[in-house]
C-alpha positions as CSV (number, residue, x, y, z in Angstrom):
1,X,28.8,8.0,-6.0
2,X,27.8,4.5,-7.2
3,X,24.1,4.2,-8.2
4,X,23.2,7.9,-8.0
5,X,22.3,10.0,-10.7
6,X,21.2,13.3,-8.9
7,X,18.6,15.7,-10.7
8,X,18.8,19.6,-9.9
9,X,15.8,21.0,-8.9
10,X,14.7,24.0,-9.4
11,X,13.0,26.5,-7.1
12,X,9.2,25.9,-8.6
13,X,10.2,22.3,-7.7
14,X,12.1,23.2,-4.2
15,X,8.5,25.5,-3.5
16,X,6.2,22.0,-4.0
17,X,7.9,19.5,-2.4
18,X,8.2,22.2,0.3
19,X,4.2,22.5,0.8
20,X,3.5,18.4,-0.1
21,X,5.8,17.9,3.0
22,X,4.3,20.6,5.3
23,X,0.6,19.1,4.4
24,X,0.6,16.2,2.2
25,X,-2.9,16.5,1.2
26,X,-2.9,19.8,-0.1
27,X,-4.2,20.3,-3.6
28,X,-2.7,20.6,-7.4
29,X,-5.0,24.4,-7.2
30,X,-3.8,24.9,-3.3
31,X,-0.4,24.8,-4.8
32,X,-0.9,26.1,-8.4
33,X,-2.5,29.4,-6.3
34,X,0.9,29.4,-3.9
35,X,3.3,29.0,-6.7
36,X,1.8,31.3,-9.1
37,X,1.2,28.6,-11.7
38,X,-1.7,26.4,-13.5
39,X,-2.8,23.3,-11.9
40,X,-2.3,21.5,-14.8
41,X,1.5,22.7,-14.8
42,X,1.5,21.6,-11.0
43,X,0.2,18.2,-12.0
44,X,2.7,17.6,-14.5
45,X,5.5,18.7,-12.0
46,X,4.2,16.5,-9.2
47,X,4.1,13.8,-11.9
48,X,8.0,14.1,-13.1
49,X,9.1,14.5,-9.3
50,X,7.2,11.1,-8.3
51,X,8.4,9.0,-11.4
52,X,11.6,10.1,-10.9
53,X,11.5,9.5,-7.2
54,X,12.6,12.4,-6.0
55,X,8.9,12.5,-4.2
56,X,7.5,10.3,-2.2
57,X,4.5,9.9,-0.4
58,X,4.5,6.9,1.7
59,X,2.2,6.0,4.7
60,X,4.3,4.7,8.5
61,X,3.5,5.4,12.0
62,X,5.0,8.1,14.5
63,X,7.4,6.9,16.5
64,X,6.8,9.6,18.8
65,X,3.0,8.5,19.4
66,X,3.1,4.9,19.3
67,X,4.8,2.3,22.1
68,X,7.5,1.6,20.1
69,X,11.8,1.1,19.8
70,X,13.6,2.2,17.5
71,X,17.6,1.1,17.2
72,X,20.5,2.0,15.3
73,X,23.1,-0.9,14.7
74,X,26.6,0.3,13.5
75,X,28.6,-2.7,11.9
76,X,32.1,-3.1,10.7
77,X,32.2,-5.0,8.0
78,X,34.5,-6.0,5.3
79,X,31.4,-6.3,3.0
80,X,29.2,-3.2,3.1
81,X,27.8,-4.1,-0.2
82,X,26.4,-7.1,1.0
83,X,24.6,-6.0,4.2
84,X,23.2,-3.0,2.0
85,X,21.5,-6.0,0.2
86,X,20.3,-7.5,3.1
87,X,19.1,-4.4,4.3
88,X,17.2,-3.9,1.2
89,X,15.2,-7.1,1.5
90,X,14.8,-7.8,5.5
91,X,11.4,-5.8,6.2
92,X,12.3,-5.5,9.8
93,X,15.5,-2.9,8.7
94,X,13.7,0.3,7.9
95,X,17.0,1.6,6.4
96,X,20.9,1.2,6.3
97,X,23.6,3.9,5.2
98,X,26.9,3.3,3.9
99,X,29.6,5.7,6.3
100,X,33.0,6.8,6.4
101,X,33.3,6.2,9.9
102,X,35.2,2.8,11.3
103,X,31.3,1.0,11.7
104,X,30.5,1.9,7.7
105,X,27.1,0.6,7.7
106,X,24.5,1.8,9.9
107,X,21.3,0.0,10.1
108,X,17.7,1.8,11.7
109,X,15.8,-0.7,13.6
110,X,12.2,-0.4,14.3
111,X,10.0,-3.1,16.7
112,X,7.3,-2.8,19.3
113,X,9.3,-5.0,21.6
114,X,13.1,-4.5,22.0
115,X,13.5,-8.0,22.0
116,X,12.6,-8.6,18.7
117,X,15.7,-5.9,17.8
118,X,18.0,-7.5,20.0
119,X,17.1,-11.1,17.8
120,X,17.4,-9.8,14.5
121,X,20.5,-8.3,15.1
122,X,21.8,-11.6,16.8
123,X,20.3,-13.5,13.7
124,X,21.6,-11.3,11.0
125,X,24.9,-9.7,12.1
126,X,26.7,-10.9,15.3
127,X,29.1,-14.2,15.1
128,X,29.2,-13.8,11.6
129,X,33.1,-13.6,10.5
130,X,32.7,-10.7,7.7
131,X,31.3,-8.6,10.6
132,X,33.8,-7.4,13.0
133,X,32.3,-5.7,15.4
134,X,28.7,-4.3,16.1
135,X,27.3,-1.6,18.4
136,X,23.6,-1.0,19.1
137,X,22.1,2.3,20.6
138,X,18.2,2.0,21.9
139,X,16.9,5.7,20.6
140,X,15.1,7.2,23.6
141,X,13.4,10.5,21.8
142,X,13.2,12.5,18.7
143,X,13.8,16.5,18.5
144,X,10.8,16.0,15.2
145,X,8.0,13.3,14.5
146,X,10.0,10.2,12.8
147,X,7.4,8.5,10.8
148,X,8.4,4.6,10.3
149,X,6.9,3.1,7.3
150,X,7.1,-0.8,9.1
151,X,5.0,-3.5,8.8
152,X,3.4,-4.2,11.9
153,X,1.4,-7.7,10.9
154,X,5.5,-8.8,10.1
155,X,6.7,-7.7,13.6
156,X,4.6,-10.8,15.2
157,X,6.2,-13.5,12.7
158,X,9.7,-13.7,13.5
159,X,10.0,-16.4,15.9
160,X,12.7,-15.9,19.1
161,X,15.9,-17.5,18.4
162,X,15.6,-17.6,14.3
163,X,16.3,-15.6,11.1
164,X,13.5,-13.8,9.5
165,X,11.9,-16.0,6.2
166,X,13.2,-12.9,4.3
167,X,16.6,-12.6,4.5
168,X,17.7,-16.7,5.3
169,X,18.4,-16.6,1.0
170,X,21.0,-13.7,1.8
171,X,22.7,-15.3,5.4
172,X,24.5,-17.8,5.7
């Protein structure tokens, strides 16, 4: 796949990332002692797995705990590449995925007013002519805890009715 370069792991690796995601802010010793190796070992492991970016630890807030909406958007579009781009720049898009299916981009939404959703994805995707269709689903729960890394001070400065500051370089 384009822009991929995938790293094996192996299980000393599999057994950290394993215990950072069960309890972030366990130890180097806690997990030298669980892994039968040195903490100096597990700080050097820790070290390649977050420069390589296979590991990340990254603040966001519980969907699950907070009054909040969360969307995905499916679009048809004849340019995937370039909503990915958008996507990658527009703060208020916490993520998009490339699919096979017939809508192959599929965008996660996240606002504390469902308004705010229903704008962006009238200011970025609908009437445009490279998009031919789009399909938005409110998510009502989560099985797990979804943590959201969003930027709640940006959720307040996207005006009704206009494109975010962010992306107006990338629309037309």
């Amino acid at each position: 796949m384009k822009g991929f370069n995938k790293i094996s792991l192996d299980e000393i690796d599999r057994k950290i990332i394993s215990l950072m995601q069960r309890n972030p802010s366990i130890t180097h010793s806690e997990i030298a002692e669980k892994v039968d190796r040195s903490q100096p070992t597990i700080g050097g492991r820790l070290k390649k797995l977050m420069d390589s970016g296979i590991l990340k630890i990254q603040a966001g807030v519980n969907f699950r705990a907070v009054d909040m909406f969360l969307a995905f958007v499916y679009l048809k579009t004849d340019d995937p590449d370039e909503i990915m781009k958008i996507a990658s720049h527009c703060p208020f898009i916490m993520n998009a995925y490339k699919s096979s299916d017939e809508f192959n981009v599929v965008l996660l939404l996240a606002s504390s007013k469902i308004e705010k959703i229903d704008e962006l994805v009238n200011s970025h995707f609908r009437n445009k002519p490279e998009i031919q269709n789009v399909k938005m689903e409110i998510i009502l729960d989560t099985a797990k805890e979804t943590i959201i890394p969003i930027d709640l001070e940006l959720q307040d400065q996207l005006e009704p009715g206009s494109r975010c500051a962010y992306c107006k370089k990338f629309l037309s």
